[in-house]
N, C-alpha and C positions, 0 to 999 in steps of 0.2 A: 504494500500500500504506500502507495505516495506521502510524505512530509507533511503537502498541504491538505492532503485527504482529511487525515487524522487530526490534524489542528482544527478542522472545519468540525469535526465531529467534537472535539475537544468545546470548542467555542460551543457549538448548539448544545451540549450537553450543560454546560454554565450558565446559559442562559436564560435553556428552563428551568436550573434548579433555582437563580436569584429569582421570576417570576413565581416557580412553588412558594417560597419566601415573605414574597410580599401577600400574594394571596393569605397564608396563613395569619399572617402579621396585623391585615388589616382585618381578619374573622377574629381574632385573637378577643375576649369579652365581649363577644355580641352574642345572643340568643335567637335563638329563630320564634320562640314560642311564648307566652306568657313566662315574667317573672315565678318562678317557684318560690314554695311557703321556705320556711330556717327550717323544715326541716329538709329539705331537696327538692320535695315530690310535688309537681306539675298540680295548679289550681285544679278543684273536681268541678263537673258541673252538677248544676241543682236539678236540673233539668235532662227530660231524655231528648234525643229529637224527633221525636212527637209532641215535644213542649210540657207532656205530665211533671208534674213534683216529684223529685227524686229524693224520697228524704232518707232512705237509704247512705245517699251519697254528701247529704247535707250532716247527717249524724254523725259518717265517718272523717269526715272535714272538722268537726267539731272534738273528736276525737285524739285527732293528729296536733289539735292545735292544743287542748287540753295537756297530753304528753309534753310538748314544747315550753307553754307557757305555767305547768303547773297550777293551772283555773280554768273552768270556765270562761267560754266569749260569752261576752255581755251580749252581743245578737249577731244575726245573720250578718249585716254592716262591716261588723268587726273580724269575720271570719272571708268577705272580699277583700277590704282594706290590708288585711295581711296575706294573700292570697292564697286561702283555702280552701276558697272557693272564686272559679272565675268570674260570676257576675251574681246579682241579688236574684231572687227567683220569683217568678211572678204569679202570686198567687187566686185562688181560687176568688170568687167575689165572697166578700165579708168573714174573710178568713185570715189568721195572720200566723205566724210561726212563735209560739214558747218554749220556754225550756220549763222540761217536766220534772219539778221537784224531786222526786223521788230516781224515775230513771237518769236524771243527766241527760235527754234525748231532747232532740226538740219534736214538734209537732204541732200538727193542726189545731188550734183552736177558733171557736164562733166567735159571733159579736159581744 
């Protein structure tokens, strides 16, 4: 193989490794998805998408963040705001979310 062959291969080899480089450099602290809660795991949603109440997934959010912060969240609010959940959920008409004394769970309550 020719001198300049191989410098040419040399060179194109450098120069996509300085472009791998920058690519990485500049993804380096970006996230593709929702902030995750302190404790890693990706906001849950409240909802399916069919739209129904997931409180299933509302409870376990409340759960995660319980282990964390060692309390209870004061409400649904405070479990987005720290993102344990990715958005507030919308609920039934004259219906709101409490936490059940006894279980720690939230749930449906009336007017």
């Amino acid at each position: 193989m020719p001198v300049h062959a191989s410098m040419r291969n040399i060179s194109q080899l450098l120069v996509f490794t300085v472009l791998c480089l920058a690519v990485a450099c500049d993804r380096k602290g970006k996230t593709t998805g929702p902030p995750a809660a302190p404790d890693g795991v990706p906001p849950a949603k409240a909802q399916t998408a069919t739209g129904a109440l997931d409180l299933n997934a509302i409870n376990l959010a409340a759960t995660r963040f319980m282990v964390d912060f060692n309390r209870q969240p004061k409400d649904i609010a405070e479990l987005v705001k720290e993102n344990y959940l990715a958005a507030s959920p919308t609920l039934p008409l004259d219906q709101r979310l409490v936490i059940d004394p006894q279980t720690k769970q939230f749930r449906l309550a009336g007017p």
